[in-house]
C-alpha positions in Angstrom: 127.6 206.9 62.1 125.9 205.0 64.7 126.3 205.5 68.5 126.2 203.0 71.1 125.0 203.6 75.1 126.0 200.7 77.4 124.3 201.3 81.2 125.1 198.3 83.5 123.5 198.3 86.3 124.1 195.4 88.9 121.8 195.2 91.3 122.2 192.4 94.6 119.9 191.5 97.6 120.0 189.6 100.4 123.9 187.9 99.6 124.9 185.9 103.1 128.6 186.1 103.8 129.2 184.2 106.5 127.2 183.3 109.5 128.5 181.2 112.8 127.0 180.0 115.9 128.8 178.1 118.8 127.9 176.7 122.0 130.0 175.0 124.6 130.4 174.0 128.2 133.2 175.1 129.9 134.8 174.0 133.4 137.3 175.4 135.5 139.5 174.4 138.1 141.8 175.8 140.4 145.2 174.3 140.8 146.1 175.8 144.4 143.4 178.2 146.0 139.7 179.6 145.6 139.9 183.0 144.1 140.8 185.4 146.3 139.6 188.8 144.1 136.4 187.9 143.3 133.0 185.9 144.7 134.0 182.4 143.4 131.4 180.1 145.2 133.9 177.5 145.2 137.0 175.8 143.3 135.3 174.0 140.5 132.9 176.4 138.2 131.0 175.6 135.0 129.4 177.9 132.4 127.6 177.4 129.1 129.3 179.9 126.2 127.3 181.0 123.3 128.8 183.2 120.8 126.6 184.3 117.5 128.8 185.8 114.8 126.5 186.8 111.5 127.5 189.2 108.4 125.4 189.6 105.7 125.7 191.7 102.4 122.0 192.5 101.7 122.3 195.2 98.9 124.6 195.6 96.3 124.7 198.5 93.4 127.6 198.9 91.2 130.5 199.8 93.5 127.9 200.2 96.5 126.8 197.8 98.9 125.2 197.5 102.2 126.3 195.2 104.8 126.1 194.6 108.7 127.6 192.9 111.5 126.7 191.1 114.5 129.0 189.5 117.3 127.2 188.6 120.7 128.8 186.5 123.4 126.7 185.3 126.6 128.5 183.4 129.4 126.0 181.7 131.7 127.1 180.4 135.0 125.2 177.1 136.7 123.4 178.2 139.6 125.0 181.7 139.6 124.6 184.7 137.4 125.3 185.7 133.6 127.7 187.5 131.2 127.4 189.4 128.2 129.5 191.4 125.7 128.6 192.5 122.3 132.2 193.4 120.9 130.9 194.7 117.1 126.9 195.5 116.1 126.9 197.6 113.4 125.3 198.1 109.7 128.1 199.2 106.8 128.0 201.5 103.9 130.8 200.8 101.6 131.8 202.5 98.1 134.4 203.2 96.2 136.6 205.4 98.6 134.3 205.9 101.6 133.0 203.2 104.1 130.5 204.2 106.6 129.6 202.2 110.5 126.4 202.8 111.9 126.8 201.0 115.7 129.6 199.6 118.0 132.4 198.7 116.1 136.6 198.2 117.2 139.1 200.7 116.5 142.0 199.1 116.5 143.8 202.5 116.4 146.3 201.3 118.5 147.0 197.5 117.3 148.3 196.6 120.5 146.2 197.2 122.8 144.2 193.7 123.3 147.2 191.9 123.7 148.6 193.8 126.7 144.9 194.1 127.8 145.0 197.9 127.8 141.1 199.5 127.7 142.1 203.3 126.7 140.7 203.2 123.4 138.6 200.2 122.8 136.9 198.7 125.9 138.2 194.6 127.0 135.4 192.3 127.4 136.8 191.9 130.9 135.0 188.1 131.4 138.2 187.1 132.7 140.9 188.6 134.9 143.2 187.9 132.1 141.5 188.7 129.3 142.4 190.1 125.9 139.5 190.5 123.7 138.4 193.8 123.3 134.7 195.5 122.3 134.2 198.7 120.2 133.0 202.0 120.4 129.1 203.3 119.9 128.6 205.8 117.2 129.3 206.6 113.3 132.5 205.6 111.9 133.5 207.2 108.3 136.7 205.9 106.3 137.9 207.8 103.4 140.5 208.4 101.3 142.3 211.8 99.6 145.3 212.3 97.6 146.6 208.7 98.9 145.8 209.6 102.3 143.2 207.8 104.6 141.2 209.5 107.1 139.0 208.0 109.6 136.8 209.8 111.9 134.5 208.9 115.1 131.7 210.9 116.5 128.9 209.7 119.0 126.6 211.4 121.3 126.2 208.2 123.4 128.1 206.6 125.5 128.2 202.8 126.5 129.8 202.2 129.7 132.5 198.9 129.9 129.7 195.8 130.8 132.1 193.7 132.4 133.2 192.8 135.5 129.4 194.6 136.3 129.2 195.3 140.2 126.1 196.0 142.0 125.0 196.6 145.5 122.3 194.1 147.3 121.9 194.7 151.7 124.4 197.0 151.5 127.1 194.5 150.2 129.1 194.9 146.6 128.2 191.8 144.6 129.4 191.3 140.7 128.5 188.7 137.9 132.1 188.0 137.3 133.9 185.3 139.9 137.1 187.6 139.1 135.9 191.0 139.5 137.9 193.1 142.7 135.2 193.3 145.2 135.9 196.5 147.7 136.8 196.0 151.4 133.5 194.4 153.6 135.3 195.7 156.6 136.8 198.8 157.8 139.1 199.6 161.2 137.8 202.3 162.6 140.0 202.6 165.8 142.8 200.9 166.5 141.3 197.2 166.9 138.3 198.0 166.2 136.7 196.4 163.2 133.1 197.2 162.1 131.5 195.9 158.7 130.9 198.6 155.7 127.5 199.4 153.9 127.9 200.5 151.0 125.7 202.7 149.1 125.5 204.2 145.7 124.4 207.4 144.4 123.5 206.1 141.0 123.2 208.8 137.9 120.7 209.3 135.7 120.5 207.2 132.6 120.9 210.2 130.7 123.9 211.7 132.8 125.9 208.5 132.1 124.7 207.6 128.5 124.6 211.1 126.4 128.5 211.7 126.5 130.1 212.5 123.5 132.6 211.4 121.7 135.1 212.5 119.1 137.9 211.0 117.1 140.4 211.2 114.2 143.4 209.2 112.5 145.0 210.2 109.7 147.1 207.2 107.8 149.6 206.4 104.7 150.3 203.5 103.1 153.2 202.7 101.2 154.2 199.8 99.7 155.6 197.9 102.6 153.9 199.3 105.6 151.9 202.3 106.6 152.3 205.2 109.3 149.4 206.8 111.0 148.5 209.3 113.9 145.4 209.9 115.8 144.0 212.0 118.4 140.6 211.1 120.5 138.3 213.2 122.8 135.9 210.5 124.7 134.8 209.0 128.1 136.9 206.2 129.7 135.9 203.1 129.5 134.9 202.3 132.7 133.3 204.6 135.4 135.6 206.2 138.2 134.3 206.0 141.5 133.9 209.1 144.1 134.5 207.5 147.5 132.7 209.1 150.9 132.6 207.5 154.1 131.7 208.1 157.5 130.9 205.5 160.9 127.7 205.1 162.2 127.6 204.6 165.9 124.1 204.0 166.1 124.0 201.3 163.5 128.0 200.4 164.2 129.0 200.1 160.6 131.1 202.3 158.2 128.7 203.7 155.8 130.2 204.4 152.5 128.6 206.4 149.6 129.9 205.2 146.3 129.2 208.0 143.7 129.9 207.2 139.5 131.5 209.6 137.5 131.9 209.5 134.1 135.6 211.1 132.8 136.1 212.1 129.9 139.6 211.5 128.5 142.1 213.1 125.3 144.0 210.2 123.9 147.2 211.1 121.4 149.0 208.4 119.7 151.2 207.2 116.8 152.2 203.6 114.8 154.3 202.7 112.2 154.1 199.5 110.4 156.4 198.2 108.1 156.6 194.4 106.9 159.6 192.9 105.1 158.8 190.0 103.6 156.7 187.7 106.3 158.1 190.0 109.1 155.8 192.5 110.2 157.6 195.6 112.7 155.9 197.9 115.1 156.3 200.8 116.9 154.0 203.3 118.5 153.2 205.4 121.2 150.1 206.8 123.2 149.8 209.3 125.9 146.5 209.6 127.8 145.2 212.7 129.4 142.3 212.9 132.1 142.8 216.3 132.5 142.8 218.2 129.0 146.4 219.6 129.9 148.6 218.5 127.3 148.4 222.0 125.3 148.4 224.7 127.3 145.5 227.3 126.8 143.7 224.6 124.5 140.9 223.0 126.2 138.5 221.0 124.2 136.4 220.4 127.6 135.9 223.7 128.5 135.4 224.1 124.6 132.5 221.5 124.8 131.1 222.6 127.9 132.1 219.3 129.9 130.8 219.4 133.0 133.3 218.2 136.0 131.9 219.7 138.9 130.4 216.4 140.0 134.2 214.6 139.4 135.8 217.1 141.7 133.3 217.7 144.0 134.4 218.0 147.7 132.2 216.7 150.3 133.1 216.8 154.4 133.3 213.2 155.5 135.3 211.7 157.5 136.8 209.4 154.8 136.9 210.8 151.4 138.8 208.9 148.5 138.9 210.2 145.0 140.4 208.7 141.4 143.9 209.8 140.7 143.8 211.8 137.3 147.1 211.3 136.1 149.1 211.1 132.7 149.7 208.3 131.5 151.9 207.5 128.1 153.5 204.4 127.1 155.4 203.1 123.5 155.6 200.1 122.6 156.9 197.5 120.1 156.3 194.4 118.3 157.7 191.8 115.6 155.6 188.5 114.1 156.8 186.1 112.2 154.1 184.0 109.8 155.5 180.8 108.6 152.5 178.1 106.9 151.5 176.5 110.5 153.3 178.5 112.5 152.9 182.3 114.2 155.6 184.2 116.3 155.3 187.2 117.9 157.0 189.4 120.2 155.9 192.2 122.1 157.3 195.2 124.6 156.0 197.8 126.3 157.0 200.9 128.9 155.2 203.1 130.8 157.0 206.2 130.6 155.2 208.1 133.3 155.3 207.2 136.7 151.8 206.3 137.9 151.0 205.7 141.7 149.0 202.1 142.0 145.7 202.7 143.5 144.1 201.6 146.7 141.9 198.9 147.4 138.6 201.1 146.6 139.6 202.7 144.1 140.8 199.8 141.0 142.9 202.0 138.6 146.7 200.3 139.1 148.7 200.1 135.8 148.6 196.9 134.8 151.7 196.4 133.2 155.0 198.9 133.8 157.7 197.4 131.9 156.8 194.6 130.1 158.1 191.8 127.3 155.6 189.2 126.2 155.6 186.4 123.5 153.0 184.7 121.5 153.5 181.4 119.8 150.8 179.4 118.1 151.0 176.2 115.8 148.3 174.6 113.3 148.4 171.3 112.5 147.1 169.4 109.3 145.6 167.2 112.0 143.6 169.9 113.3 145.7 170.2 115.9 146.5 173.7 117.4 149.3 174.6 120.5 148.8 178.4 121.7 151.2 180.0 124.6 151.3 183.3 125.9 153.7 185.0 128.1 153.9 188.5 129.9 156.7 189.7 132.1 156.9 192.5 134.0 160.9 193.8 134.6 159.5 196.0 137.0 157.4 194.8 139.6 158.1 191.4 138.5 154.6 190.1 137.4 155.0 186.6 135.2 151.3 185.6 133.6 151.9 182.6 131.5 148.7 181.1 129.3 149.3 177.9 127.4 146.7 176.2 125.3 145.8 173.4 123.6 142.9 172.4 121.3 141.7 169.6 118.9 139.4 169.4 115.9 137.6 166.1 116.5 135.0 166.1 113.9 133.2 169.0 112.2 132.6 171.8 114.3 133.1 170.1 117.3 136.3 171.0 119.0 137.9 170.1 122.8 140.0 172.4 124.6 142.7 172.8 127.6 144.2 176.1 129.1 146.3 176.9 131.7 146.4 180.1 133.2 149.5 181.0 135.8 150.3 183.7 137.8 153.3 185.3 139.9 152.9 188.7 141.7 155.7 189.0 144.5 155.1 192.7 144.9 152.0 193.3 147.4 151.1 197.0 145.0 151.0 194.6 141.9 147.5 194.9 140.1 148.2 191.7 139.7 148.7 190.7 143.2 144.4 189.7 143.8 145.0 187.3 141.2 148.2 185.2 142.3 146.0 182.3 143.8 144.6 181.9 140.7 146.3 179.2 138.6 143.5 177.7 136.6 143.1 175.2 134.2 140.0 175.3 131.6 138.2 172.4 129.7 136.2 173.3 127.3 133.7 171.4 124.8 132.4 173.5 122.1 130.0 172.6 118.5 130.0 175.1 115.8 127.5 175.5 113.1 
């Protein structure tokens, strides 16, 4: 009796997936006024876009393969300054049951964040005022699977702080790279009628106090065969630095002299979603409640458990003028439907804040952005390669109505034209919103991609 031993081994380098690299110019104009939230030298800006997108599966070994990914955007403004975002850099580990992220990659714990523009879990590229595209988290990211159950887990010991709208201070003054981003006050009434410019000044951390933060997360998912239900809680820093507010007048130099201290908070983040499609109709429902304090269990405190250190956050300093970040609650649900016909997409969308949330003041930057909100999506592909895209948000409370409406053409391989419209009505003067309601814009755009 003879006996056979088969051993296949299958062995893969250096396989290119996919690769993409596009360029365009893009000009803006302003339909009524000059931008009234940011430094907008005037009412007709242009910028050169790059984007890079590259994947490439480099080693392969039976049910094993290495991979990685790279997604870099750079917005360059003529005469003016620059912008950059790297939403996903990361190398992959993938077998069987397990996949392993080395880098920044996107959560998308909660899938409905980007459209409502919402930064509590993944960060929001933020080039924009109106933006919607989101950037990951730094660390390692493990999937796996057990018994029909899928468990993904985050850790990092770094932290990388939201890039955009960056802010810096030159002679005393707040400048940004961003044309939108919500410069502080340059003047400050110190008596009644009396009006003095501000100097601001920043007590800027350590590299090491804002970088090494650590980070901790876990969602636990099923699947079944129309849909899937999942739950996840997160331990990390916020997204973008708060800001501890001192101020005092100088009568010597007859200016208001404001110290401008970053803090980095960290933040637990508890949330659900449920999925379930029927046919080409996808529903969803889910809910997230944020906590800046660690107070959602009682006796439980994963700061004090870690050793966080919040002395410099609530640190009390006599000034004359202090201002601090309001540390509140926050938790929202929301739902969604979409529709996927063969050149058509339909979506709808609702959210509610559940928690009352006080808007912040002009220092400070941390109003909700969106209270009680429906919005729709609608996009349509032509066999022409021609493609319609509208957007719109409205708020039932205070009554905020952004409205985006798009339309772009395929005119010869890789070289595509585009126009957007961007609209926006804030009545309410405690809107975040309400810095952005001189901004009806319209975008051209001329891109190549190769």
């Amino acid at each position: 009796m003879l006996r056979f031993c088969l051993f296949v081994v299958t062995i893969t380098m250096a396989i290119n997936v996919y690769s993409q690299t596009n360029i365009g110019i893009t000009q803006l104009s302003n339909i009524n006024t000059q931008p009234s939230a940011g430094n907008s030298p005037d009412n007709n800006l242009v910028w050169a876009n790059f984007e890079f997108f590259d994947t490439k599966k480099f080693f392969e070994f039976n049910n094993v393969n290495l991979s990685y990914l790279v997604n870099a955007k750079t917005r360059i403004h003529f005469g003016n300054t620059a912008q950059f975002s790297v939403p996903e850099l990361y190398a992959k580990y993938d077998s069987a049951n397990t996949t392993l992220y080395l880098g920044r990659k996107i959560l998308n714990w909660n899938s409905h964040e980007g459209f409502w523009g919402i930064d509590h879990i993944d960060h929001i590229q933020a080039m924009d005022f109106a933006s919607q595209e989101r950037e990951g988290l730094a660390g390692i990211y493990i999937s796996t699977k057990f018994y029909g159950i899928n468990f993904s887990v985050l850790s990092s010991p770094v932290y990388i702080p939201q890039l955009n709208p960056g802010m810096r201070v030159v002679d005393g003054k707040v400048k940004s790279s961003s044309e939108w981003a919500q410069l502080p006050p340059t003047h400050a009434e110190i008596t009644p009628g009396n009006i003095e410019p501000i100097e601001y000044v920043v007590n800027r951390p350590s590299n090491s106090e804002i970088l090494l933060q650590r980070s901790f997360g876990l969602r636990v998912a099923k699947d079944y065969p129309k849909g899937s239900v999942s739950a996840y809680g997160l331990f990390k820093p916020e997204n973008q630095l708060r800001l501890n507010i001192d101020g005092k007048y100088d009568p010597n130099k007859y200016v208001a002299e404001v110290q401008v201290t970053p803090v980095v908070n960290h933040h637990m983040i508890y949330g659900f979603e449920w999925v379930h499609n029927l046919r080409d109709l996808s529903f969803t429902i889910g809910s997230t409640l944020i906590d800046p304090n660690d107070s959602f269990f009682s006796g439980v405190r994963l700061f004090d458990f870690l050793k966080i250190d919040r002395s410099v956050r609530d640190e009390v300093v006599q000034t004359s003028t202090q201002k601090r970040p309001n540390y509140v609650k926050e938790s929202y649900y929301y739902l969604g439907a979409t529709k996927e016909y063969k050149n058509l997409k339909l979506a709808l969308f609702y959210l509610d804040h559940i928690t009352k949330h006080n808007n912040a003041d002009e220092y400070l930057f941390d109003t909700v952005k969106w209270h009680q909100a429906i919005g729709t999506n609608v996009a349509y592909f032509s066999k022409y390669r021609f493609k319609i895209e509208s957007t719109f948000k409205y708020d039932f409370k205070m009554r905020d109505l952004l409205s985006q409406i798009g339309v772009s053409r395929e005119f010869s391989k890789g070289l595509t034209g585009k126009l957007m419209t961007t609209l926006v009505s804030s009545p309410n003067a405690n809107s975040y919103w309400t810095p952005f309601r001189a901004n009806d814009l319209i975008y051209s755009q001329l891109s190549y991609t190769f």
